[in-house]
N, C-alpha and C positions, 0 to 999 in steps of 0.2 A: 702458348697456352694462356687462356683468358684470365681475368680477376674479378670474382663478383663483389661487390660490396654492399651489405643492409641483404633483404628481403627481395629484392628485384632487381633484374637484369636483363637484357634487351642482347639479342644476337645480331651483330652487323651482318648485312647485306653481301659487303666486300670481302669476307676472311673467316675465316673460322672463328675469331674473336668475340670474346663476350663485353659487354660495354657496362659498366657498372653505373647503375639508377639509383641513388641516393633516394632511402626508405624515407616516407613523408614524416617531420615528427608530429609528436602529438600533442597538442597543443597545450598551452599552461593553463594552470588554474585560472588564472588571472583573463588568460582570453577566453574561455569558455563562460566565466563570469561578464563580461563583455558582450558575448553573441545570445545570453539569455537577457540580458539588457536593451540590446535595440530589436530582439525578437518578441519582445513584449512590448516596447514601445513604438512598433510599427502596427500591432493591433489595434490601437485605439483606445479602446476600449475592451473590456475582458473579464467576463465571468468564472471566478476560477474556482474548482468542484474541490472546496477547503476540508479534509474531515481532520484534521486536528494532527496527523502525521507530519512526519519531518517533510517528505516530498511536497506534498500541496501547501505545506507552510512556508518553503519556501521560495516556491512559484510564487504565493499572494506577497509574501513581503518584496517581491522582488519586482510585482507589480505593482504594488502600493507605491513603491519608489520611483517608480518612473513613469506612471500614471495617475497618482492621487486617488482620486474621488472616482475615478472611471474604472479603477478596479476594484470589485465588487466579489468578497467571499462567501460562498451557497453551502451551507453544512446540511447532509441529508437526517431525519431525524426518523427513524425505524425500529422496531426490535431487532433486527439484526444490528442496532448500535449498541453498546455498553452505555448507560447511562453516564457514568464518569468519565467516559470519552465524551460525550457532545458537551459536559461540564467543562471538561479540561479546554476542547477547542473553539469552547464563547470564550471563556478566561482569557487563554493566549491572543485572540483576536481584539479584546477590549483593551490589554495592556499594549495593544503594539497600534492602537488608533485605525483600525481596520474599519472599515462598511462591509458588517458582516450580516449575512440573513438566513435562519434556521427556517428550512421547508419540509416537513412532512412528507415522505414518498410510503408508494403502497406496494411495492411490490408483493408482500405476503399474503397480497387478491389476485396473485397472480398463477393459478393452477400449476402453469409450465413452471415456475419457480419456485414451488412448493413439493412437487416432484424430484426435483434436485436431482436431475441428469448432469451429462457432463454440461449442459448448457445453461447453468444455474445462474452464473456471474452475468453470461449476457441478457437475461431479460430482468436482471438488477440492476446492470449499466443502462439498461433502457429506460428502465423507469425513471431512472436519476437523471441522465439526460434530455429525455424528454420536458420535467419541469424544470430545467437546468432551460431549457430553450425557449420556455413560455415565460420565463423570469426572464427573459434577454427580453424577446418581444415588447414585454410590456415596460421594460426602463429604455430601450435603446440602444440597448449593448450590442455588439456588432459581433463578439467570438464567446465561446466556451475554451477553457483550459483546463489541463488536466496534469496530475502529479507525477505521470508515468518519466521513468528515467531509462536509460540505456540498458541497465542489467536486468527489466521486468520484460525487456524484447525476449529473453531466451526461455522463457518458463511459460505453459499452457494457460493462457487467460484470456476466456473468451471475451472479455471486460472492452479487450483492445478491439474486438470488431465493434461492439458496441459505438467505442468512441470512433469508430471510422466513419461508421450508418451517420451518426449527426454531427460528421466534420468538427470534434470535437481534437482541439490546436494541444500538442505535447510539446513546452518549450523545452525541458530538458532535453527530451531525445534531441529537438533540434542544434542544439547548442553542445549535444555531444557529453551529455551529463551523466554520471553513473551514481549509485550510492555510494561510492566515498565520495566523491566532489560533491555530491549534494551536502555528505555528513559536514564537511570541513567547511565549506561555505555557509551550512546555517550558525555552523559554532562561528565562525567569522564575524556572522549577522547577528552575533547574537539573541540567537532564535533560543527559548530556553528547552527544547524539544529535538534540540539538534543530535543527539545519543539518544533518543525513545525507542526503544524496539519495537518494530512494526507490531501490528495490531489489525488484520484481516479482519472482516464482518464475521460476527458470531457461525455465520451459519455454515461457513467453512470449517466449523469444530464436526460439522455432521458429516458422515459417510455419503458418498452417493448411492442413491437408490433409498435410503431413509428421506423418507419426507419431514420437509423442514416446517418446525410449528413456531409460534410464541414460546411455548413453553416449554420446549427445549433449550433456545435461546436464553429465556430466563434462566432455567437452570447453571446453564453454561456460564453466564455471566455473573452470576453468584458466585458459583466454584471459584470460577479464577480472578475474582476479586478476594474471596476468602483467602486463598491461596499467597497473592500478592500480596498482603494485609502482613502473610509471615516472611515477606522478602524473598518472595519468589519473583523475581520483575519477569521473564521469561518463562511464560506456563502456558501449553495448552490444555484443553478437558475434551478431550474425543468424545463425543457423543453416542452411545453404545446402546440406546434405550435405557435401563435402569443404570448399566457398568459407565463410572465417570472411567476412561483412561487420560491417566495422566502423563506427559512430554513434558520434560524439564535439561534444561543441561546435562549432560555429562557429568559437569562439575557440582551441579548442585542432587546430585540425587544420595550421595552419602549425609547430607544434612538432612535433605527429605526422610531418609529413613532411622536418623538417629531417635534415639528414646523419646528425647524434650521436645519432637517438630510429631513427628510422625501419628500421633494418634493424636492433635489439635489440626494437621492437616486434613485430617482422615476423616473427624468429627466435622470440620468447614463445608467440606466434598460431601457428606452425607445428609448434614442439612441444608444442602441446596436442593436434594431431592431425591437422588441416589441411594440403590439399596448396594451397590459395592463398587468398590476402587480398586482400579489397579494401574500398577505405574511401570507404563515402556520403558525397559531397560536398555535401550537401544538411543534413549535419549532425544531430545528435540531435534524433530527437523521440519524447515514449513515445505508447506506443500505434500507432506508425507501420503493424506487420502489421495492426492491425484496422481498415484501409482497404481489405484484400480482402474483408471482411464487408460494407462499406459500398457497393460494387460488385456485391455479387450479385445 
């Protein structure tokens, strides 16, 4: 009788015996650190699509490192950005000696992405790399990158065809990188960003099938700056037309409802524009709208 050992096994030819195939391991922090190092510096030169996140932050630092002056951070500047985001990722960019360059993108003249079908993200991605590739053009830059990591493979985002249409380069994926190795690598690096919790374009607070404006956007970005103002760092404001719905932890919704939060939270959400609130009991989860995609 045979022995397998690991995850794989190979049946000989001669016997009934099974031949045991030692599981490949998986590689150390240390060398994935490594394979994002000379996979950026085989590029040359490298435009990297910076919005102020842990991922693209630390793609550019890690191209800054090993390319100098040839890596070049593009933050997009839209109402679907929070203003305090494109603040936060000049900031972090000045303090770390970056070549950083703020470009206005238009996507919200974009019909099809004002519609906000399931194909919202990609003609968002488009737009973004589209001036992402006319900024290369006109300095010389030979690649586009982009902040995508191993664990954004398994979830619905049309973003990723986008960056396929303009051969836009993912060194994480390449290098086998997931969000904790990214988390622990920026806190390594030093990144002061390295613990931020994602932070999706506004317009991902909208339902599909509601058309996405300015001024829902603004709303939204009010709300959950007010909201965050009371130590909520994890908040989203669903977009409901008038109804803000509020996502917050698990753990944070008994504070949300105590006495002393609960009608200054109420009052924040209400002057950003909203005539009512109400807050999922079911607690934060991202990605929660693209389970009407998964439904249809």
């Amino acid at each position: 009788m045979g022995v397998t050992m690991g995850k794989h096994a190979v049946k000989s030819d001669r016997s009934d015996s099974v031949i045991a195939v030692p599981t490949p391991a998986e590689p150390s922090l240390a060398e994935k650190e490594s394979l994002l190092e000379n996979s950026l510096r085989d590029l040359g030169s490298v435009i990297v699509a910076y919005s102020g996140g842990v991922d693209s932050a630390l793609v550019m630092s890690f191209a800054h490192r090993v390319l100098g002056a040839q890596a070049i951070a593009v933050t997009a500047s839209s109402p679907s950005v929070a203003p305090e985001e494109l603040e936060a990722a000049t900031a972090l960019a000045e303090s770390r000696g970056w070549r950083h360059i703020v470009v206005s993108t238009s996507e919200i003249e974009d019909g099809r992405y004002v519609a906000n079908d399931g194909r919202r993200c990609f003609f968002c991605k488009t737009e973004l790399y589209g001036r992402l590739q006319r900024i290369a053009a006109e300095l010389d830059v030979r690649f586009i990158a982009n902040g995508t990591n191993t664990d954004d493979l398994g979830d619905y985002r049309p973003g990723l065809e986008a960056a396929a249409h303009a051969e836009v380069k993912s060194p994480l994926v390449e290098a086998g990188i997931c969000k904790q190795d990214v988390r622990d690598l920026a806190k390594r690096d030093g990144l002061s960003v390295w613990d931020k919790p994602a932070q999706p374009c506004l317009a991902s607070r909208i339902p599909y099938g509601t058309s996405v404006s300015v001024n829902a956007m603004r709303m939204i970005a009010t709300a959950e700056r007010g909201l965050r103002s009371l130590g909520f760092l994890v908040v989203r404001v669903r977009h409901y037309g008038d109804t803000a719905k509020i996502e917050l932890p698990l753990d944070d919704i008994p504070r949300f409802e105590s006495a002393e939060i609960h009608s200054e939270a109420t009052r924040l959400v209400l002057d950003a524009g909203y005539s009512s609130v109400e807050l999922d009991q079911r607690g934060f989860r991202s990605g929660r709208l693209n389970d009407a995609l998964k439904s249809s």
